[in-house]
N, C-alpha and C positions, 0 to 999 in steps of 0.2 A: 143765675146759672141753674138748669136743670139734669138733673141725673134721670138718667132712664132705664130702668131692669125688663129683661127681657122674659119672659116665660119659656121661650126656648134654651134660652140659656140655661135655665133652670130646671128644665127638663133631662139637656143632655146631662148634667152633673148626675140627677135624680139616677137614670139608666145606668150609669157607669157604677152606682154604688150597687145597685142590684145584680150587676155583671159582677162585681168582684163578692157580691157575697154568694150569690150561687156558687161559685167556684169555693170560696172557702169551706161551705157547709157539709160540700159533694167529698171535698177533701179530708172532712177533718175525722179523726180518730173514732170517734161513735158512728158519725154514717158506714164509715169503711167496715167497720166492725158487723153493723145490722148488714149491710149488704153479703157481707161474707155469710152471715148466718140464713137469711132467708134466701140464698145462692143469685144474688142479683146482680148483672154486669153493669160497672161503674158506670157505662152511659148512660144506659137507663134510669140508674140514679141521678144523674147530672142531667139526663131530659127530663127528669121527673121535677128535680127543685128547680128549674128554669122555668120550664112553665107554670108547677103549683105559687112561685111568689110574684113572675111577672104575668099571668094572665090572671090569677083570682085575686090579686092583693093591690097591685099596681095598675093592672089597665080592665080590673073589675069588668071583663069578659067572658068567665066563667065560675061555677062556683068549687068550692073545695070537693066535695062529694063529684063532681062531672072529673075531675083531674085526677082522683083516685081512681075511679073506677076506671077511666081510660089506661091508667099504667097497672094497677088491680094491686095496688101498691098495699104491704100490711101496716096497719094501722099505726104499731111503733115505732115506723121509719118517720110516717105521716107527723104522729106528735116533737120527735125529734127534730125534724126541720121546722116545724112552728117554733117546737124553744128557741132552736139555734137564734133563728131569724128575728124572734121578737128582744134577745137581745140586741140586736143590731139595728133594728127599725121597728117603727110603730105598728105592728099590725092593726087593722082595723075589721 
């Protein structure tokens, strides 16, 4: 008998941890706090760490510098969401 793993299988789990940590990060007590302070609306924060961990970290289609500057995001939201995230997954 052979067993067989599927890569998409393991794909989809991969996305859905990324789905729920965007969410978390956007939510949690420090984001909310930096966003109040340099006056930036939640979504924009929430499109911000959506794209900054799944298009530079995850699907390595842009780089970190191209995602900031597109949201003109200040730098200590930027470090912020790397700590969050690299406890949560490996950044590389």
């Amino acid at each position: 008998m052979e067993w067989k793993i599927t890569i998409k299988k393991l794909e989809v789990d991969n996305k859905k941890d990324y789905s729920c940590l965007v969410d978390d990060i956007a939510n949690s007590e420090k984001i909310k706090e930096l966003s109040k302070k340099y006056n930036i609306p939640e979504n924009i924060i929430h499109e911000f760490i959506s794209q900054f961990l799944i298009k530079v970290f995850k699907e390595k289609k842009n780089t970190e510098e191209e995602i900031i500057e597109k949201f003109s995001m200040p730098r200590e939201i930027v470090d912020e969401v790397k700590r969050q995230a690299s406890s949560s997954l490996s950044l590389q």
